[in-house]
Kinemage of the C-alpha trace (Angstrom):
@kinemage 1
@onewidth
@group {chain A} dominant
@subgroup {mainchain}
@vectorlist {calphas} color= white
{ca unk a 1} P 87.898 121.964 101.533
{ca unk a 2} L 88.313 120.324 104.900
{ca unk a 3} L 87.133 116.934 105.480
{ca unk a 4} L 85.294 116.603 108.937
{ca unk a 5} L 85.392 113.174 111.159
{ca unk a 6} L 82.194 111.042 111.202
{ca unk a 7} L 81.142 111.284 114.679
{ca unk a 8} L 82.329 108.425 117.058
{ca unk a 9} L 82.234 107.792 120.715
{ca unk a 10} L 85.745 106.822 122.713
{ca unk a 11} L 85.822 103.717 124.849
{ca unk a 12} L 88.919 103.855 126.619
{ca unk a 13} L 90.459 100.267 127.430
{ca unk a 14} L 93.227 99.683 130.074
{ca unk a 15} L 94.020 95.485 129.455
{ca unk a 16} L 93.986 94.068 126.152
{ca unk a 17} L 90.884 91.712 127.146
{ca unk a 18} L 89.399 94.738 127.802
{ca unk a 19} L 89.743 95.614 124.132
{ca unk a 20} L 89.392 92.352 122.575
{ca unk a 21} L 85.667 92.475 124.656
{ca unk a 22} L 84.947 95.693 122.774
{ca unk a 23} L 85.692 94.285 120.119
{ca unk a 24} L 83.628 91.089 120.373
{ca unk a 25} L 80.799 93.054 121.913
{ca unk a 26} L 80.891 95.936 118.900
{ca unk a 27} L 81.855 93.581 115.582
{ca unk a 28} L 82.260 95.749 112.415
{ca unk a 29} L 81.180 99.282 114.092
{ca unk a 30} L 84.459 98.843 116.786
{ca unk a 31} L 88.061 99.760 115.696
{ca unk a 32} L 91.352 99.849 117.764
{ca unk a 33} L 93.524 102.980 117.807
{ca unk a 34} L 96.340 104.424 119.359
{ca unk a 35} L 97.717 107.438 117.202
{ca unk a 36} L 95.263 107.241 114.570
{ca unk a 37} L 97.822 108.440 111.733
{ca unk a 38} L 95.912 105.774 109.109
{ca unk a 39} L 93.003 105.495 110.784
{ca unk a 40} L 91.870 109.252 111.098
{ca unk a 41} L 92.544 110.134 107.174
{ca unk a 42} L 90.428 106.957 106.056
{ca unk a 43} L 87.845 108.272 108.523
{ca unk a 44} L 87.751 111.771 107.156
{ca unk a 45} L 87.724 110.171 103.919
{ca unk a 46} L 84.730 108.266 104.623
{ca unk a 47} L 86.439 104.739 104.010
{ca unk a 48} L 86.083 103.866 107.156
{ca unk a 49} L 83.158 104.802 109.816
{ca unk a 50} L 83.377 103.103 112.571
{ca unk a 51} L 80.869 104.109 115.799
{ca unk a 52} L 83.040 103.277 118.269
{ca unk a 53} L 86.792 103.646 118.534
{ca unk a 54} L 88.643 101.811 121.393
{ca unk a 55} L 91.659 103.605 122.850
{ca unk a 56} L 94.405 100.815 123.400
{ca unk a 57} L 97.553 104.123 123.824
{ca unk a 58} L 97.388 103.396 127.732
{ca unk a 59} L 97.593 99.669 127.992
{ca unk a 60} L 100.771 99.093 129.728
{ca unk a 61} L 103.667 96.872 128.706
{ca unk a 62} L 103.022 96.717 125.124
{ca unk a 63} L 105.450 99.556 124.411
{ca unk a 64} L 108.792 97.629 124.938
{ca unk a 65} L 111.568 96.731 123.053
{ca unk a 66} L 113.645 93.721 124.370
{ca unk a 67} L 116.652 91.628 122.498
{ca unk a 68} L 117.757 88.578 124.199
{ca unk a 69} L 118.634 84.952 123.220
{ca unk a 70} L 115.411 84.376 121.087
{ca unk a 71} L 115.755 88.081 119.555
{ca unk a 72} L 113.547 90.878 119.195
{ca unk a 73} L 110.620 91.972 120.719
{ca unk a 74} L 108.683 94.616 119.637
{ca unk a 75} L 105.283 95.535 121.469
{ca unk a 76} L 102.779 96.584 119.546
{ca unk a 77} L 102.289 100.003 121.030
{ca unk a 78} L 105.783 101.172 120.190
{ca unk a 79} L 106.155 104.517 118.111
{ca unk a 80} L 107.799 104.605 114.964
{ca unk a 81} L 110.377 107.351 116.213
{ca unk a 82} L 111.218 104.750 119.392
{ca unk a 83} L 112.065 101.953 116.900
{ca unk a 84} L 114.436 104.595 114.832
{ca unk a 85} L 115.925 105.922 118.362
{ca unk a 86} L 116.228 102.233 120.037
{ca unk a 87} L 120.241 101.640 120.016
{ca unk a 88} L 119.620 97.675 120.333
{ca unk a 89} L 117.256 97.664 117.195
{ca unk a 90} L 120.037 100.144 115.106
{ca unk a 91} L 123.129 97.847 116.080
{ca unk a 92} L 121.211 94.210 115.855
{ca unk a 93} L 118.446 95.100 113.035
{ca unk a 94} L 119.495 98.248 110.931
{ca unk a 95} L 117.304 97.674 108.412
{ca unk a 96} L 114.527 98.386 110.869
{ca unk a 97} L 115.898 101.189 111.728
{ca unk a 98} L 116.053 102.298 108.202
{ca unk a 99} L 112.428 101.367 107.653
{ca unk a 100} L 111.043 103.693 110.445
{ca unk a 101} L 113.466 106.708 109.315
{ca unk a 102} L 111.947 106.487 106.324
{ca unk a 103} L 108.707 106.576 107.384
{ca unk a 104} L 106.255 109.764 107.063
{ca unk a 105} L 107.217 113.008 108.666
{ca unk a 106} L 108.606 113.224 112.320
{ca unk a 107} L 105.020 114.019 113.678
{ca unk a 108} L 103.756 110.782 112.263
{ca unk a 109} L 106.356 108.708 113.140
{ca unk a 110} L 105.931 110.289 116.992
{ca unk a 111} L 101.940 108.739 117.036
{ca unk a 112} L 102.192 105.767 114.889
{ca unk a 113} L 102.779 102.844 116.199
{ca unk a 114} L 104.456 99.723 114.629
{ca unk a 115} L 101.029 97.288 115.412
{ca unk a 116} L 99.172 100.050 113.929
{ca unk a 117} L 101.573 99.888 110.324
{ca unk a 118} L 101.217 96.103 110.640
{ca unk a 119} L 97.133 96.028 111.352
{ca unk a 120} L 96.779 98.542 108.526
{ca unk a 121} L 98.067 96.171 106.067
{ca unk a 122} L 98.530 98.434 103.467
{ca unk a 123} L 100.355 97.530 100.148
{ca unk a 124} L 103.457 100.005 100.652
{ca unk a 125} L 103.637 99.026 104.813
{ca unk a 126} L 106.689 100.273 105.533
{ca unk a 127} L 107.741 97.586 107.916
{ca unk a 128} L 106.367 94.752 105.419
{ca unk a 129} L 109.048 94.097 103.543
{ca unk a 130} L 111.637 94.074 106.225
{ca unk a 131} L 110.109 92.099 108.539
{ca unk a 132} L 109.498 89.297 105.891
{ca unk a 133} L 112.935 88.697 105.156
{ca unk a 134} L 113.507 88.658 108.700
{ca unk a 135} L 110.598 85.825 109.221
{ca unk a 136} L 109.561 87.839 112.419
{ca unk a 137} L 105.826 87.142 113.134
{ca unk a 138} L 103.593 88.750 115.241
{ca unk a 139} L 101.711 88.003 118.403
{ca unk a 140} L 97.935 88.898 119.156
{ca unk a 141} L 95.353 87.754 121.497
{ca unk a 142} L 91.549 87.617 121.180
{ca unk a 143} L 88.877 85.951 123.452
{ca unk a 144} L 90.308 82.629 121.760
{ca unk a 145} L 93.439 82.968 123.220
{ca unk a 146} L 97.105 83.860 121.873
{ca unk a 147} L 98.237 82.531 118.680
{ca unk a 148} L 101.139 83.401 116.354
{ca unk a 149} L 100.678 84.766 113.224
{ca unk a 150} L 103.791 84.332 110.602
{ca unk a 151} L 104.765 88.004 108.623
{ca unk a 152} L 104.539 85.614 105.773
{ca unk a 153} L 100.824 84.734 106.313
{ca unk a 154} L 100.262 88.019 107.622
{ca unk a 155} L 98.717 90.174 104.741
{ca unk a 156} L 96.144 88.676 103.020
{ca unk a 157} L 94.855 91.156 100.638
{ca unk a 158} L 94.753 95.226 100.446
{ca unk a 159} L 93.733 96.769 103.777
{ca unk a 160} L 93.122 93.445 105.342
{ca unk a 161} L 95.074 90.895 107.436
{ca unk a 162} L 95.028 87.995 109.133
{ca unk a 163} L 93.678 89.282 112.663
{ca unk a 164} L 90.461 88.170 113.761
{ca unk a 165} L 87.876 91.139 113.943
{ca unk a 166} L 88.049 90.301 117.497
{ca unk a 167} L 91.787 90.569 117.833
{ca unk a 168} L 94.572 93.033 118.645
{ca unk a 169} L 98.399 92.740 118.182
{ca unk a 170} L 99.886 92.596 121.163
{ca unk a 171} L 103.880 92.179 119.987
{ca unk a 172} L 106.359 91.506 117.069
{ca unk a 173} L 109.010 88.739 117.453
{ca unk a 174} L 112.333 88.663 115.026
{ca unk a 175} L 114.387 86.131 115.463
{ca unk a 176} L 118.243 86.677 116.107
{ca unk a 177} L 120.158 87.054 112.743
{ca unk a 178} L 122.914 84.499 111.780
{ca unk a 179} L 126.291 85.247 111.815
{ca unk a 180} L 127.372 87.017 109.039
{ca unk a 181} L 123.990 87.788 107.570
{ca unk a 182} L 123.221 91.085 105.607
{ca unk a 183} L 120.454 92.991 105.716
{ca unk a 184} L 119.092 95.865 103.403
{ca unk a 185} L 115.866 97.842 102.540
{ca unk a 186} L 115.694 100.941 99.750
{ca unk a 187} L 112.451 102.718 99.452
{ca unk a 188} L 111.312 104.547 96.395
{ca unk a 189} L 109.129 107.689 96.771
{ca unk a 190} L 108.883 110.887 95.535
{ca unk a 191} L 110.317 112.497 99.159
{ca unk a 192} L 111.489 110.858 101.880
{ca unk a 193} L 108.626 111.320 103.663
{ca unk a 194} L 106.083 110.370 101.126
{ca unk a 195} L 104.215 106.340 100.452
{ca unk a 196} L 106.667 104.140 98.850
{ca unk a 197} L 106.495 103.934 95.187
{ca unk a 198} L 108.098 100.783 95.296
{ca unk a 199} L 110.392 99.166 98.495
{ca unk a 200} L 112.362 96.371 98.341
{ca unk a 201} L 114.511 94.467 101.074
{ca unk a 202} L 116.988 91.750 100.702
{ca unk a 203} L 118.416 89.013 103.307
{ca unk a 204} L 121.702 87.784 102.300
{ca unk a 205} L 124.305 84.790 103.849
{ca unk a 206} L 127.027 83.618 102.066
{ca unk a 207} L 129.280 80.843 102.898
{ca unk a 208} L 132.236 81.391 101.471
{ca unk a 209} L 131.622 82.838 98.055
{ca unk a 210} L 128.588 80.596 97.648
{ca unk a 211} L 125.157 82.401 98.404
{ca unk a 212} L 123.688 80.171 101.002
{ca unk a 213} L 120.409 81.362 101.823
{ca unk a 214} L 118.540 84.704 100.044
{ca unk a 215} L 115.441 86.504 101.065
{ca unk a 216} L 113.954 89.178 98.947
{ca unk a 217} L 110.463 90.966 99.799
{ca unk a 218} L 109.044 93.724 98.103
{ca unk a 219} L 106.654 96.273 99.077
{ca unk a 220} L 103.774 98.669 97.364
{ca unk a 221} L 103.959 96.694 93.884
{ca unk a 222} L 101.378 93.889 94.408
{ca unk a 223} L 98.204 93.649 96.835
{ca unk a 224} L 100.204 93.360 99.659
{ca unk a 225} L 103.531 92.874 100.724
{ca unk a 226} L 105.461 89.576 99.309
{ca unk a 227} L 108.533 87.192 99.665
{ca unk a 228} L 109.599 86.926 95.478
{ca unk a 229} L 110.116 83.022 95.699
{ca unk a 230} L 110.995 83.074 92.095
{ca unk a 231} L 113.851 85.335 92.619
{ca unk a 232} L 115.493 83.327 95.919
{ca unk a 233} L 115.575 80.333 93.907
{ca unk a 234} L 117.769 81.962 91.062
{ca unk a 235} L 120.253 83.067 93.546
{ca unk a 236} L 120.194 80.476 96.785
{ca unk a 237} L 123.325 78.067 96.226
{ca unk a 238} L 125.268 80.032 93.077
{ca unk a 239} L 128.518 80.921 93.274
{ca unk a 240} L 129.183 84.540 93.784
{ca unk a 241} L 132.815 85.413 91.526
{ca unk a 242} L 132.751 89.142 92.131
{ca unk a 243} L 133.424 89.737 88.880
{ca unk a 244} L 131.008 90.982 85.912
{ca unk a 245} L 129.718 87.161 85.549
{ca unk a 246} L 128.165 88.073 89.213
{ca unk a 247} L 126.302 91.414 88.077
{ca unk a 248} L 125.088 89.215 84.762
{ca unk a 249} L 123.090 86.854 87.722
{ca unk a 250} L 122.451 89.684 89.659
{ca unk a 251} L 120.296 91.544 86.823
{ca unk a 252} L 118.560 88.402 86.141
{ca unk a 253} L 117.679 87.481 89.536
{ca unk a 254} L 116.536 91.203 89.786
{ca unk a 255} L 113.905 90.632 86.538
{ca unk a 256} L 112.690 88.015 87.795
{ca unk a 257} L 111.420 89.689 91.201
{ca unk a 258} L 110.430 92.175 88.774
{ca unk a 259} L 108.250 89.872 86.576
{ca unk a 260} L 107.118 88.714 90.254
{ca unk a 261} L 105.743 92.038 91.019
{ca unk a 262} L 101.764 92.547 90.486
{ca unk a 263} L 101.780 96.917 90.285
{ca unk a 264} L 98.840 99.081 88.861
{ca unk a 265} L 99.035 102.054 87.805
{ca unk a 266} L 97.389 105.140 90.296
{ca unk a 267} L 98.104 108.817 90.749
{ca unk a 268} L 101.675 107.994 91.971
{ca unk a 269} L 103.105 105.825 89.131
{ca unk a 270} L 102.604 103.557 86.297
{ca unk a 271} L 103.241 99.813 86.706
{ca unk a 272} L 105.464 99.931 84.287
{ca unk a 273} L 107.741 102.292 86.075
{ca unk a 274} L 107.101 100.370 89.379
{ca unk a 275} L 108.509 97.107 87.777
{ca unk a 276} L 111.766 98.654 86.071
{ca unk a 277} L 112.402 100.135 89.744
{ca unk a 278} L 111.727 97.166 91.394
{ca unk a 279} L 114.768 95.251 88.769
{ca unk a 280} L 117.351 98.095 90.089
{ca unk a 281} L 116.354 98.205 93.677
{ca unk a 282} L 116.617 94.673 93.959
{ca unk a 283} L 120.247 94.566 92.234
{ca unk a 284} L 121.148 97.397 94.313
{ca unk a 285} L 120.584 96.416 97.538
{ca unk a 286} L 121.644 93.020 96.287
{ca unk a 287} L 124.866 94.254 95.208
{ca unk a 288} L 124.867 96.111 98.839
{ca unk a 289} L 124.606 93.355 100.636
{ca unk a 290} L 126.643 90.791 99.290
{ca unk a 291} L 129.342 93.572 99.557
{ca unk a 292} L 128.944 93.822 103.066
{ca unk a 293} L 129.081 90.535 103.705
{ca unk a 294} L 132.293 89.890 101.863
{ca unk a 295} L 134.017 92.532 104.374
């Protein structure tokens, strides 16, 4: 059985004042959209009705990407398939690139955009875990003002983020990488295409064979994304011998972002089986990493 759409009328904005007025004018019956991939199915599923939908696709300049001395600069409006084409986001920020291959079929990843990912603030966001252990943040303006919202303040809770009701993305910023710093993110799922079982991504610097600085965020195994503080600790400052000693303190770093994980079971796994996953993704692309960086 098909599921129809609720019936809605368009209101077609041009400026983003013009749809943060919507917005404010609207409240809870007003929602922003651009290629709809999210918000059509929770529509037809009757999770979300709104009355009015605000059509932000046309607003110019937020469709950019831009690297330069204070690093990258996503606009809001940017598709999915442009982040996994852009050459300066594959040679500077791989892991992003990885993020938005992985991400639904081709058709999605043609309409979705990466404010739209952010702003859906789903548990297994795609871009979530990589652009916590990047510390981007994003950007968004409302009628009070601009203000600067941190990745790792971003999600608050399943579905729901730190925008104002009132408030549309306007950009993501990442900050340049340091020198010599490794990057990684693995995604579980059933196919390629499908929502992540379980993602994981990993920041790694060493200085010498002494891990500096670690980052490790994980993705569709708690109520929203998450930086596993627990597990950084274990690692940041130990000595990295390369030898078996190293995968003993890799494992246990691993179980420890496991035990850090919060999954539940639904119809795509157990939480059980989320948590073991989450132990060898994080040793994996742990393990990845650190290789990397020694070459």
């Amino acid at each position: 059985m098909q599921l129809g759409l609720p019936d809605f009328d368009v209101l077609f904005a041009d400026t983003v004042e013009g749809a943060c007025s919507w917005l404010s004018r609207h409240g809870a019956e007003a929602e922003l959209f651009a290629g709809g991939t999210d918000l059509f199915v929770k529509m037809k599923l009757k999770h979300r009705m709104p009355r009015y939908l605000i059509h932000v696709k046309g607003i110019p300049g937020l469709d950019r990407i831009r690297y330069g001395d204070d690093g990258l600069r996503i606009g809001a409006l940017t598709t999915i398939q442009a982040i996994q084409d852009s050459e300066v986001v594959s040679r500077k920020f791989p892991m992003l690139s990885r993020a938005a291959g992985v991400l639904g079929t081709l058709q999605i990843r043609a309409l979705g955009t990466l404010g739209g990912n952010l702003a859906n603030a789903s548990p297994s966001a795609e871009f979530g875990p990589p652009l916590l252990v990047l510390e981007a943040s994003v950007r968004c303006l409302g009628p009070g003002g601009e203000r600067r919202i941190p990745m790792t303040e971003f999600f608050v809770a399943p579905g729901k983020s730190a925008l104002q009701q009132d408030e549309m993305i306007t950009e993501i910023h990442v900050p340049p990488l340091p020198d010599r710093a490794k990057c990684l993110y693995l995604k579980h799922s059933l196919r390629r295409m499908d929502v992540a079982i379980a993602g994981a991504a990993v920041f790694v610097l060493l200085d010498g064979d002494v891990c500096r600085e670690v980052r490790i965020a994980l993705g569709a195994v708690a109520p929203t994304p998450f930086r596993a503080r627990k597990a950084e600790q274990a690692l940041t400052g130990k000595r990295l011998s390369g030898d078996s000693t190293e995968g003993e303190l890799l494992e246990e770093v691993a179980q420890i972002a496991a035990g850090e994980s919060l999954p539940i079971d639904d119809l795509r796994e157990y939480a059980s089986y989320r948590r073991r996953i989450v132990g060898m993704m994080v040793k994996q692309a742990l393990g990845l990493a650190i290789a990397r960086s020694r070459e």
